[in-house]
Structure formats: structure tokens, C-alpha cells
N, C-alpha and C positions, 0 to 999 in steps of 0.2 A: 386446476388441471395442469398449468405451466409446471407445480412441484413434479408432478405424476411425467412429465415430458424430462423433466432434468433425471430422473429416476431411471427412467428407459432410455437412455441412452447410457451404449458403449462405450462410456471414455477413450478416446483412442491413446495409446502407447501404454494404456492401463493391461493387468493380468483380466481375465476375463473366466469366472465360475460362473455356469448358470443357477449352483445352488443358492450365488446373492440375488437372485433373480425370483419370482413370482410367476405363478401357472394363472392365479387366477385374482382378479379383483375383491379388496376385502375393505374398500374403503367406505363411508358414509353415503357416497351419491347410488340413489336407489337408479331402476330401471326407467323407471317412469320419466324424470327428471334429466335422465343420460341420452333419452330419444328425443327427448326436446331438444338437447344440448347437442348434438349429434345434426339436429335438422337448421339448427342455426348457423352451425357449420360449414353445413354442403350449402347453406344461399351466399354464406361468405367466400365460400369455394368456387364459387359460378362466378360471382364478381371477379373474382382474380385469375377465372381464367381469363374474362374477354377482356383484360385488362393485359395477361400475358400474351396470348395471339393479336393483340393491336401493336404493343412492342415492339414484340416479333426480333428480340433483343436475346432470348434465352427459351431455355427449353428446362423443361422439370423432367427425370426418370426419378420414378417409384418401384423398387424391387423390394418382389414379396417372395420368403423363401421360408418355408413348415415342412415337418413333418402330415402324412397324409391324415386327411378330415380336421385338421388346424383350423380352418375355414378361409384360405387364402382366395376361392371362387365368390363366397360372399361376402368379404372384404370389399369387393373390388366392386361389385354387382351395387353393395349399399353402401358407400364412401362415392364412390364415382358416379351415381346415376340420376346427380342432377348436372353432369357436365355435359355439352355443349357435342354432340358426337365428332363435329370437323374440327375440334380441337383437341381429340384423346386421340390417342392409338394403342392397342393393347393387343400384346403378342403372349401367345403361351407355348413356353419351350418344351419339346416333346424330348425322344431319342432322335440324335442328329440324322441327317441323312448319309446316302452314300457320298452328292457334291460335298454335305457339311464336314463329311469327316477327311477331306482331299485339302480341306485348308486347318490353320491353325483351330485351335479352340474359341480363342474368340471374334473371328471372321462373323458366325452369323449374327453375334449381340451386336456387333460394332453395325451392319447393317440394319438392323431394329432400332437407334435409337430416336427419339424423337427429334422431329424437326425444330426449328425455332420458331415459338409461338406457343405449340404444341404440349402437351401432356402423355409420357409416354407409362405405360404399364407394364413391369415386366413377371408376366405368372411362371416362379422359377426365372432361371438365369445362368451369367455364367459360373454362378455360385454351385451348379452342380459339378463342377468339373475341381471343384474340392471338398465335396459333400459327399456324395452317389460315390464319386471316382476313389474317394479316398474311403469308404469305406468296402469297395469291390473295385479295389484298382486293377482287375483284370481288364477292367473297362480301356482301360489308356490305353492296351495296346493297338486298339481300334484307329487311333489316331496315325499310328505309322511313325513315331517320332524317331528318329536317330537316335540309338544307342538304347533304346529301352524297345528291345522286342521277349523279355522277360521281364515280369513279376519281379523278381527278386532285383532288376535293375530299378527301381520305383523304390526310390529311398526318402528320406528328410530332405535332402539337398533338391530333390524332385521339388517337392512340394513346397520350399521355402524360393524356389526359382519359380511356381508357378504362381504364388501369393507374390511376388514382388509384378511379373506380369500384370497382374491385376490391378495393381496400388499404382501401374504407371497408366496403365488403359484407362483408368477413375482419374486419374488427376488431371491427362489429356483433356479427357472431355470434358472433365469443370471448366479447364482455362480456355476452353475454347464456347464458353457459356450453358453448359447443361446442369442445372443444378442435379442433385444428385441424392434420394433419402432410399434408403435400404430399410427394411422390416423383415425378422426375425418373430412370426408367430409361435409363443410360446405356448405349447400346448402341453399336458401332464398325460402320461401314460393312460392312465385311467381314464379320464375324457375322452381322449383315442377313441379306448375301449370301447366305451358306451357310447361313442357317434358310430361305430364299427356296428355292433348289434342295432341300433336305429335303422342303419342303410339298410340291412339284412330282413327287419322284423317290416320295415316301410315300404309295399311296393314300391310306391310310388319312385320310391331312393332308391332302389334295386340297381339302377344301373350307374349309382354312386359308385358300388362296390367292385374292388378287383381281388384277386385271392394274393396277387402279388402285393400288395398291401399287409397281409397278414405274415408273407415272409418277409418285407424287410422291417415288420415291426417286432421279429427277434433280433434285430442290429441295434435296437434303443439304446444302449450305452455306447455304440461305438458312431452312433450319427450326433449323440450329443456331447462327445467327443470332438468332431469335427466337426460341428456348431460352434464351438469353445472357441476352438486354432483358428478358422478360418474367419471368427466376428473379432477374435483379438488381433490377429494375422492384419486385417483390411477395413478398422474401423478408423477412418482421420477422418481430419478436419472438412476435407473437401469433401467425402459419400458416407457420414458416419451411418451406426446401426445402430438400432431400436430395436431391445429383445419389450417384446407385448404379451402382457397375460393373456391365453386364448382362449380359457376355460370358459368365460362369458363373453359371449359372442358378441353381446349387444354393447360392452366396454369396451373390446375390441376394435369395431369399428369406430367408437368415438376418439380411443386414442390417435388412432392412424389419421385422424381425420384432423381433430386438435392438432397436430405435429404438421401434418400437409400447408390446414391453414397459415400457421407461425411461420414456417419456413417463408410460404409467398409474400407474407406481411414484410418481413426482411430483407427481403428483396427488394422493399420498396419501388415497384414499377409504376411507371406513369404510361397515360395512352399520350402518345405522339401529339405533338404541340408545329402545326403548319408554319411557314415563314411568314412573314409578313405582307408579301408579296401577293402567296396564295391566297390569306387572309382575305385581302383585299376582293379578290374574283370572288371570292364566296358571295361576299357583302355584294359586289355586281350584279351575280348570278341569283343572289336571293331576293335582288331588286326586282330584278327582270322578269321573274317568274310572280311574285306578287303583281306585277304590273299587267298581266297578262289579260285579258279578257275572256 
């Protein structure tokens, strides 16, 4: 699984194709074997969170960013749901508001990030503001920015000034203790398709579906275009990215989870070790209370 981790990661200052990339898992571990290996996982995930929130030293962000029915909702649902609820938080970014769009672009991430202890979740992020924006950069002008209240002002210089934004907003928060893993659900056109007819043909998924879905899935070459720019654009050291085959769901989740785990393991945190002093009172206190009648 460690190979399959060095594989899915973006090299950062590397050129970045998604055709070196994989939609879907074609290796020898079957399913059966993978939900085992998946549930080993989330109990070693559970240890290191109350491990992390005892710390209380650092904060983890996980940002998930797909294409729609990638399965970025049940990533999250089956990776994360043997954690600890007062130690997650998980935000899911919509279209901004009327206050979000009165401040910069990334004012309302910077208020979502997780505390220290914490586990933070972000479904989408500010990775749409060079994703969505840059492929209907009519969007930006929503923003109000000086000097671009035209389309045709939204050039390269734009966008190479708005990825540097980014690579400084990421490296802040690392040094000030948030570790930092980004996922890129890779998903192939075709799978789309056929979880697209699932939601349609499934009541019960009925209200999976949007029809806005089905328009910005004739942008497919110009969103994996901007997949490309923006994972080569803002892959280092400090918040690298992980493109994951998404076609099999159930590999999916073991990869993000495989990756989560190793990250925490590197971290190597300890739960807080009292002074000597305290020590002490304890041993008092645990006297006293044995003593008790």
C-alpha cells in the first residue's frame, strides 16, 4: 500500500498529466481483503486522533476536491466514521455568500480551519476559486476585485497571482502547526456517467441529482485542465496532493485512509507527559481516594 501512496502523490515542482494518472484500481488486492484493510485502518485512525486532541500541538486539514459523484460525500462518511465527533469538524463549501464575497477569496477557509487537537474536513474548498472560477471565470467578477471588472481582464498573470495566494495561505498554516493533505478524486468520465443514471434510475438517490451537474459535465476537458494547473500550481512539500483512482469506491476510501493514517504516524505525537510535581498529587490523590471508606 506504501508503493500505491508514493504513486498518488503529486511531486511537487514536477510537470503534472493526469493521463500518468489511473481512474481506477487494477491491482491484485481484491475487495474483500481491502474492507478488511480499510477497517484496520479507521481503528488506527481513532488512536491517533485521541492521541492528536490530547497534544493538542497540531491540527490535521483533509481537502477533498472531484469532479461531481467522484464520491467525495462517501469518502468522508466511510474514512472518518470511526472518529471521535468532538474531534472532527467538517465544513462543506457551497456558492459564497453575499458577507463571503465582501472579503477576499480566502477569508471564509481561513475561518474553517481546524483547531489544534482537531481534525478538520474540507468538502471542496478554496481550490474552487481555481477550478469552477477558472473554468467560468465570469465568476470572479462576483468578487469586486480592482482592476478586473471584465472577463477579458482575467488573464495568466491572474491566476499565476492567485496560485501563489494559495502556496502562501498553505505554508502559513503549516508553520503555524496544521498539517496539511489535499485529495484529488479521480474519477473517468464514464463512471460519472453511470453513477449519473444510478441517481436517476434509484429513487431513493433522486435527490443526488442536479441537472447542473449534467452542464458542467460538458466542461470535462477544460476542468481537467484545471485539475492539471492548479495540482501542479500548489503541490509542495508542506499541503502536497494525492490524484486517487475513484472508479472503485471501496479502494478509494482505503487509499485516503492508508495516506491519513502514515501522515499521523509521522507526526509522531505523544499524549502529554505531567511534571513531576503533578505526578506527585496524583500518587497523593490516588492514595486518598483508595483510602476512603
Amino acid at each position: 500500500m506504501k508503493k500505491d501512496i508514493e504513486k498518488y502523490l503529486a511531486e511537487p515542482g514536477t510537470k503534472i498529466s493526469l493521463k500518468n494518472y489511473a481512474t481506477s484500481y487494477s491491482g491484485k488486492l481484491d475487495k474483500e481483503d481491502g474492507l478488511m484493510e480499510l477497517q484496520e485502518a479507521k481503528d488506527k485512525l481513532d488512536d491517533f486522533q485521541e492521541t492528536l486532541y490530547a497534544a493538542n500541538s497540531h491540527s490535521l486539514l483533509v481537502i477533498f476536491q472531484a469532479m461531481d459523484a467522484a464520491g467525495k460525500d462517501s469518502a468522508i462518511e466511510h474514512v472518518m466514521s470511526g472518529l471521535n465527533p468532538q474531534g472532527c469538524q467538517v465544513y462543506s463549501f457551497k456558492t459564497p455568500s453575499a458577507e463571503e464575497y465582501s472579503h477576499d477569496f480566502l477569508w471564509r477557509h481561513y475561518k474553517a480551519l481546524p483547531q489544534s487537537g482537531k481534525i478538520g474536513i474540507h468538502n471542496r474548498s478554496h481550490y474552487e476559486n481555481v477550478l469552477i472560477c477558472k473554468v467560468h471565470p465570469e465568476y470572479i467578477l462576483a468578487e469586486n476585485i480592482p482592476g478586473y471588472t471584465d472577463v477579458k481582464n482575467i488573464d495568466k498573470d491572474f491566476w499565476k497571482k492567485r496560485y501563489e495566494s494559495i502556496r502562501n495561505f498553505e505554508q502559513h498554516v503549516s508553520r503555524n502547526g496544521t498539517v496539511i493533505l489535499k485529495f484529488f478524486l479521480y474519477v473517468s468520465k464514464d463512471e460519472q456517467k453511470e453513477r449519473f443514471l444510478d441517481r436517476i434510475k434509484d429513487r431513493t438517490k433522486n435527490w443526488k441529482f442536479s441537472e447542473g451537474d449534467i452542464v458542467e459535465r460538458q466542461y470535462w476537458d477544460k476542468y481537467m485542465e484545471a485539475y492539471e494547473e492548479a495540482i501542479q500550481e500548489t503541490s509542495t512539500k508542506e499541503a502536497p496532493w494525492f490524484i486517487i483512482p475513484a472508479d472503485k469506491k471501496w479502494y478509494t476510501r482505503l487509499a485516503i485512509s492508508q495516506i491519513i493514517v502514515d501522515t499521523l504516524e509521522k507526526m509522531k505525537l505523544e499524549f502529554p507527559v505531567l511534571p513531576k510535581d503533578k505526578t506527585e498529587k496524583l500518587k497523593d490523590i490516588e492514595k486518598r481516594l483508595l483510602d476512603e471508606k
